[in-house]
C-alpha positions as a LaTeX table, in Angstrom:
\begin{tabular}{lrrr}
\hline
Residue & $x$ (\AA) & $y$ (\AA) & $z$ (\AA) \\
\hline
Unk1 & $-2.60$ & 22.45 & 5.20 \\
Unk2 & $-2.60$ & 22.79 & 1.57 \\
Unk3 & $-0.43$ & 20.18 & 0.34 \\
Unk4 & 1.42 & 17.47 & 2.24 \\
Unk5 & $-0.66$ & 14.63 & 3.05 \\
Unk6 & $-1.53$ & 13.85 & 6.82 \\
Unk7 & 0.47 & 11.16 & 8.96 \\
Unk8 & $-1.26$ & 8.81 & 11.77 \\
Unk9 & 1.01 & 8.91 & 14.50 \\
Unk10 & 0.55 & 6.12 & 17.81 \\
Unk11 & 0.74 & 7.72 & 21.38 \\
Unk12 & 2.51 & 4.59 & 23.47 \\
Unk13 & 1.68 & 4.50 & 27.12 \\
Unk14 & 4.06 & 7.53 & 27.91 \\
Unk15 & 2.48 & 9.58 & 25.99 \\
Unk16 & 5.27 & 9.81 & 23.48 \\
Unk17 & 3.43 & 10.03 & 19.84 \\
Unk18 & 5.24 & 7.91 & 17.56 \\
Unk19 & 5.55 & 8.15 & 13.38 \\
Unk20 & 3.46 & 5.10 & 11.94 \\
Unk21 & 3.10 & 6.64 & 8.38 \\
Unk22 & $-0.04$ & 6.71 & 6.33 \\
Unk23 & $-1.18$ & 6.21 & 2.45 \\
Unk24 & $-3.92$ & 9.35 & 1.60 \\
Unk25 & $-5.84$ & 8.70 & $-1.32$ \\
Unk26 & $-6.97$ & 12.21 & $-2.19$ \\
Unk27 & $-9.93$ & 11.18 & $-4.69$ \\
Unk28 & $-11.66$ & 9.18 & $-2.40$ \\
Unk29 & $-10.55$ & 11.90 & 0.61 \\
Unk30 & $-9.41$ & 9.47 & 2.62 \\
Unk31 & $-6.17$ & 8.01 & 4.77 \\
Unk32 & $-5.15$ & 4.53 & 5.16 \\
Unk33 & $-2.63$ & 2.55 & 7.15 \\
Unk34 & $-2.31$ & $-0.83$ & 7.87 \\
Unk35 & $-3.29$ & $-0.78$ & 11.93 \\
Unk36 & $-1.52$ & $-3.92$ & 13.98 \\
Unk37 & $-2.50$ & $-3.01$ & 17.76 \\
Unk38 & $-4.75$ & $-1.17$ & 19.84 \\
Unk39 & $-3.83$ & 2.20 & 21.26 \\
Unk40 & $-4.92$ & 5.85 & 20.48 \\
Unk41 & $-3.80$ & 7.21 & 17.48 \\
Unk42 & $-3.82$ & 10.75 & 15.75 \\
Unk43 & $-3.92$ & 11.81 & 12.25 \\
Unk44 & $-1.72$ & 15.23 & 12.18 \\
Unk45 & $-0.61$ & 17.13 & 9.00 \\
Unk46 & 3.26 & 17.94 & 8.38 \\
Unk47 & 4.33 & 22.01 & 8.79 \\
Unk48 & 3.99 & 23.98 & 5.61 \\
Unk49 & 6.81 & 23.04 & 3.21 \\
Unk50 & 6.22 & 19.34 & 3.73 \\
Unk51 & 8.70 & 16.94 & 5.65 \\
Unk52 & 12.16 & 15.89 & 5.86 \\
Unk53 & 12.64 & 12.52 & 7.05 \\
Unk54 & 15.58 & 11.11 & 5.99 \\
Unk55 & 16.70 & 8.74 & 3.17 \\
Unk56 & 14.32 & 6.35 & 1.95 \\
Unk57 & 13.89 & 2.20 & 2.39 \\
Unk58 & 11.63 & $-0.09$ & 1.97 \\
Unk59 & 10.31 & $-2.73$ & 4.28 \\
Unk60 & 7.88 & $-5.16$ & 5.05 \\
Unk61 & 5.70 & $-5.52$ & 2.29 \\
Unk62 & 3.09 & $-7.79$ & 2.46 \\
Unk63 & $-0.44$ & $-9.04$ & 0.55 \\
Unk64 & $-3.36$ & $-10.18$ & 2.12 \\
Unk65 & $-4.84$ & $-13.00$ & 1.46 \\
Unk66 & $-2.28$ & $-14.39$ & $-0.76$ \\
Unk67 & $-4.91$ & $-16.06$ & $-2.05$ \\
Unk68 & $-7.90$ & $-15.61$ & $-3.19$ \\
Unk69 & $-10.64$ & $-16.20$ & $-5.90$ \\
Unk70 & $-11.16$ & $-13.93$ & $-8.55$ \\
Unk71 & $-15.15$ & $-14.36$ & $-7.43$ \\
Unk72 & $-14.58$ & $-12.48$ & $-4.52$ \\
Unk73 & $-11.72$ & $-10.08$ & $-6.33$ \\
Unk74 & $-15.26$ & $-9.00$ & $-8.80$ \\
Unk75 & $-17.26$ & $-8.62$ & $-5.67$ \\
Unk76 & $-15.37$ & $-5.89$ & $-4.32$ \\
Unk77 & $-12.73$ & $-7.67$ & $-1.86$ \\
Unk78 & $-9.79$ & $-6.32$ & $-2.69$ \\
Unk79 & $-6.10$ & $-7.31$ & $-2.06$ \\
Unk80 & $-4.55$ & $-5.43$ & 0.91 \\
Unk81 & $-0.97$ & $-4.16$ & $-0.13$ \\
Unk82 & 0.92 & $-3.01$ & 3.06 \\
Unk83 & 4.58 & $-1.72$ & 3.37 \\
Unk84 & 7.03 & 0.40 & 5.44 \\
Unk85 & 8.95 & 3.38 & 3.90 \\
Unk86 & 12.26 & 4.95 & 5.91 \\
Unk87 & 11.35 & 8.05 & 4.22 \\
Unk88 & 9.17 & 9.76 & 1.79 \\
Unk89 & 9.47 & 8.54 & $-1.31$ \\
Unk90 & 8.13 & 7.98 & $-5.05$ \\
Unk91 & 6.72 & 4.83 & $-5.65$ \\
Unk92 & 4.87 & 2.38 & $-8.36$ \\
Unk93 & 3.34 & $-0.83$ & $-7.28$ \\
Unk94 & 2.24 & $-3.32$ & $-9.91$ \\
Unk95 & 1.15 & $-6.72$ & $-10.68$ \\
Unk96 & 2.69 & $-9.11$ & $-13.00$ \\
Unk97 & 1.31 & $-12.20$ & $-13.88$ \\
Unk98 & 3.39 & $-15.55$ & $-13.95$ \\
Unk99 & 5.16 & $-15.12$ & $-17.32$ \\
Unk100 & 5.95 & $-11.50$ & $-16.24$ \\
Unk101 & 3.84 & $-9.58$ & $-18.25$ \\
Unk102 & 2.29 & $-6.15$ & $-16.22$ \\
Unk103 & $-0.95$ & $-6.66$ & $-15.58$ \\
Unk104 & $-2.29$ & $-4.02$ & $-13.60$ \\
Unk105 & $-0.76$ & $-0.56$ & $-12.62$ \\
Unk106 & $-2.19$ & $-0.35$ & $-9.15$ \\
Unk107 & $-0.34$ & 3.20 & $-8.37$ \\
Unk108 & 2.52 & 4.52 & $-10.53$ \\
Unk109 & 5.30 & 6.90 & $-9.49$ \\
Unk110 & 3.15 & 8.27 & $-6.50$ \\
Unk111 & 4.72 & 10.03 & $-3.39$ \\
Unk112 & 4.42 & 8.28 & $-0.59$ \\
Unk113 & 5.51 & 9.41 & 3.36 \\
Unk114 & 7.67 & 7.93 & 5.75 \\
Unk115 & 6.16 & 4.68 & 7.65 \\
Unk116 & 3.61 & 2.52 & 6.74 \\
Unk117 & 1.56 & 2.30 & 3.48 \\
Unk118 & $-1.61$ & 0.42 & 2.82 \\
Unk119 & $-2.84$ & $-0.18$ & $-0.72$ \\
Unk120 & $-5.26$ & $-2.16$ & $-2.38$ \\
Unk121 & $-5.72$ & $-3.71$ & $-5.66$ \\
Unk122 & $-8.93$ & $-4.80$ & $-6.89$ \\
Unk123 & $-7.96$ & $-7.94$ & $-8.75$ \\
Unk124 & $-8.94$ & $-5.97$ & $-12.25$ \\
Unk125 & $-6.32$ & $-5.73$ & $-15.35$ \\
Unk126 & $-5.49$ & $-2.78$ & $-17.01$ \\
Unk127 & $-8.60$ & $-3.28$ & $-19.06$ \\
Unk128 & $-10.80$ & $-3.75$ & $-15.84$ \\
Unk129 & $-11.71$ & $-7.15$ & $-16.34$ \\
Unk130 & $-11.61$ & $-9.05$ & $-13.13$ \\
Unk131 & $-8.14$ & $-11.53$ & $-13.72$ \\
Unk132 & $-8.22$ & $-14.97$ & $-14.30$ \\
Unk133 & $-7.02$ & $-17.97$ & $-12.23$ \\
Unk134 & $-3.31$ & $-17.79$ & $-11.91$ \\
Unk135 & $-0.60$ & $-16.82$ & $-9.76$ \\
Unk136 & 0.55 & $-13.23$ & $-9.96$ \\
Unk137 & 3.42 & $-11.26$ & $-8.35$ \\
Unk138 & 2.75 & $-8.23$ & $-6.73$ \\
Unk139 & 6.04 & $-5.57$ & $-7.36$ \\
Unk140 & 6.63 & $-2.92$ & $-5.05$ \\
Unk141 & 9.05 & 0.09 & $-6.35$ \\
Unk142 & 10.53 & 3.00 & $-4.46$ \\
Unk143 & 13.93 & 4.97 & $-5.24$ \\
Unk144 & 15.12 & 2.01 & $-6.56$ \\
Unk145 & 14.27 & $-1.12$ & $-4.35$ \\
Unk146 & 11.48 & $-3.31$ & $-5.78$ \\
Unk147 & 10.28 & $-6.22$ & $-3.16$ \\
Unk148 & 7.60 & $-8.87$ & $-4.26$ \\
Unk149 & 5.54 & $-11.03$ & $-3.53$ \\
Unk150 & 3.28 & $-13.93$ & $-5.05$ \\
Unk151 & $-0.78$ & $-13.93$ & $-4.91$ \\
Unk152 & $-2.91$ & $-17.24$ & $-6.15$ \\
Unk153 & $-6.05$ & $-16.09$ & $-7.74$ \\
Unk154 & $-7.59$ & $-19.55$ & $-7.96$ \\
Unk155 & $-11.32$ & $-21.12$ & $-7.85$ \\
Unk156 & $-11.28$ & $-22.53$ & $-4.21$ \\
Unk157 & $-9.14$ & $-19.96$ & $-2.19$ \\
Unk158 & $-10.86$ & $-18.13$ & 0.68 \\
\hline
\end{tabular}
């Protein structure tokens, strides 16, 4: 398929295959998605001309850990950024810190597909220095809704 991005479905015990969604990173060639039971599942691209699934919403968002230390951010464990979309849709996630200023532009204005989304952010700034203790909110944006949530980066959290 030459340009939409492909889509994990879940088979349940029917054998009915059932839309879970899917966040492809096309540098790194590879397809994420947040994965809460066990079952078979298929990665299947969309028919040429891409999808149409509806209006867009978005759900669930959620950071793990929420928190952490920034030793372990500058070893290479990132923040896991998970979140349900309705439908395709643009969107931007970014992190603030506590006075609000942007800290990090972990994707910006990216399309997205319907269900869930899994993103990470490696605990770097803009400058990619790893961030200092602090508590920072993570901002989720698409087609208008923005959902949140807070992340201590602090000295003792595992």
């Amino acid at each position: 398929n030459g340009g939409a991005p492909p889509i994990f479905f879940r088979s349940d015990a029917g054998g009915t295959w059932r839309r879970l969604g899917g966040t492809a990173d096309t540098r790194a060639g590879a397809v994420a998605l947040p994965v809460r039971d066990a079952g078979d599942y298929g990665l299947f691209f969309p028919p040429e001309g891409g999808e149409a699934d509806g209006p867009s919403g978005l759900s669930g968002l959620s950071v793990s850990p929420r928190g952490v230390s920034a030793a372990d951010l500058g070893a290479g464990r990132p923040l896991l950024i998970s979140f349900t979309l309705r439908g395709t849709a643009r969107v931007s996630v970014r992190v603030y810190d506590r006075r609000g200023v942007l800290v990090r532009r972990v994707v910006e204005d990216r399309p997205l597909t319907a269900g869930a989304n899994l993103l990470t952010w490696d605990g770097r700034d803009e400058d990619g220095a790893v961030v200092a203790d602090d508590l920072y909110f993570v901002a989720v944006e698409a087609e208008g809704q923005v959902a949140q949530l807070a992340v201590a980066v602090s000295r003792g959290a595992r």
